[in-house]
C-alpha positions as CSV (number, residue, x, y, z in Angstrom):
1,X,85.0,84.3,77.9
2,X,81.6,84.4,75.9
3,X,81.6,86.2,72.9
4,X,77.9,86.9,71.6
5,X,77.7,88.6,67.8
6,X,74.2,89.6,66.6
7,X,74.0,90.2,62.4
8,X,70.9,92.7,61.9
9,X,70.4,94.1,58.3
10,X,71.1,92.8,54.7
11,X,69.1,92.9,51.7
12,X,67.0,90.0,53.1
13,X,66.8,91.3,56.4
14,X,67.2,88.2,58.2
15,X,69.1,88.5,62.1
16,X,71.5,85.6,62.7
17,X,73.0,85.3,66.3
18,X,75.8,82.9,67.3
19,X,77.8,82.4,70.5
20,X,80.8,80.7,71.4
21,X,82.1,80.2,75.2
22,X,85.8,80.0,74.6
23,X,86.6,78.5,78.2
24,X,87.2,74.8,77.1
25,X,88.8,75.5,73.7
26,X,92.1,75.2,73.0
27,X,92.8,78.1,71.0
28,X,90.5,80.4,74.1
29,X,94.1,83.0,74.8
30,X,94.0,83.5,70.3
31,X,90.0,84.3,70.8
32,X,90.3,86.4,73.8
33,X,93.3,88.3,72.1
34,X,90.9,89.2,69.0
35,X,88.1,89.6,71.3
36,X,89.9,92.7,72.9
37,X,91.3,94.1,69.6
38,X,88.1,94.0,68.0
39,X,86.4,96.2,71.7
40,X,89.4,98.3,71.4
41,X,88.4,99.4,67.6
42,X,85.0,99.9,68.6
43,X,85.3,102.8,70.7
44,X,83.8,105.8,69.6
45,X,80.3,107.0,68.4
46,X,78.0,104.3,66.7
47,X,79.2,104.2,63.1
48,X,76.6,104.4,60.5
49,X,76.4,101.5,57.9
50,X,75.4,101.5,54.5
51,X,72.2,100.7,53.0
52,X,71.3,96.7,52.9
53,X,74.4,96.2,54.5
54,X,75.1,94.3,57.8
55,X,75.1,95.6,61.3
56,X,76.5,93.8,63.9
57,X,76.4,94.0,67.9
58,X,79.1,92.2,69.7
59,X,79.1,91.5,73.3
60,X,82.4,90.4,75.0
61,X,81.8,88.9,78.3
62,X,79.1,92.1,78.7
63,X,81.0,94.7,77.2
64,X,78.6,95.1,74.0
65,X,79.9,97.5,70.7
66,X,78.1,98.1,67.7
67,X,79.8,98.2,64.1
68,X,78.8,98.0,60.4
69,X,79.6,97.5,57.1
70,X,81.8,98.3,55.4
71,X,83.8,99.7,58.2
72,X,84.5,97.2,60.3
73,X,88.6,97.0,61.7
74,X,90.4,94.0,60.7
75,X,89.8,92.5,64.2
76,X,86.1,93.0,64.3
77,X,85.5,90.9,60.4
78,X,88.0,88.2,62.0
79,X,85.5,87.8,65.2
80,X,82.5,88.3,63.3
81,X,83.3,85.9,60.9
82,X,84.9,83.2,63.6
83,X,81.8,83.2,65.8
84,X,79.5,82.7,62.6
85,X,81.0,80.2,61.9
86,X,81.9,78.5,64.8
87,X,78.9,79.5,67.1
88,X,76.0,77.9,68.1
């Protein structure tokens, strides 16, 4: 699975993108799981963020949602903040 997360916005305005292909880890059925919560809590109309907040787009294995800040689920900060981090 590739999991893609794109960070637009901010009061600097700088974009950061970060990927992370969870076929040869370990932990890929724990990413996949959050992977599909965080789709699932996307559905819906484009939510509207905040001003100089974040905006993200997350793309999961093509299946692409866009949320913001502050109202992002549970599931979509943990896989936000997991490929940040861990991405390349």
């Amino acid at each position: 699975m590739l999991i893609q997360v794109r960070r637009t916005g901010g009061f600097a305005g700088i974009e950061r993108v970060a990927e992370v292909d969870t076929s040869a880890l370990p932990d890929a059925p724990v990413w996949h799981e959050l992977a599909e919560r965080a789709l699932a809590d996307g559905q819906g109309p484009r939510p509207t963020g905040v001003r100089d907040g974040f905006s993200y787009e997350i793309t999961v294995d093509g299946r692409t949602l866009h949320c913001s800040d502050p109202r992002l689920s549970e599931a979509q900060r943990a896989l936000i903040s997991h490929v940040l981090k861990e991405g390349a």
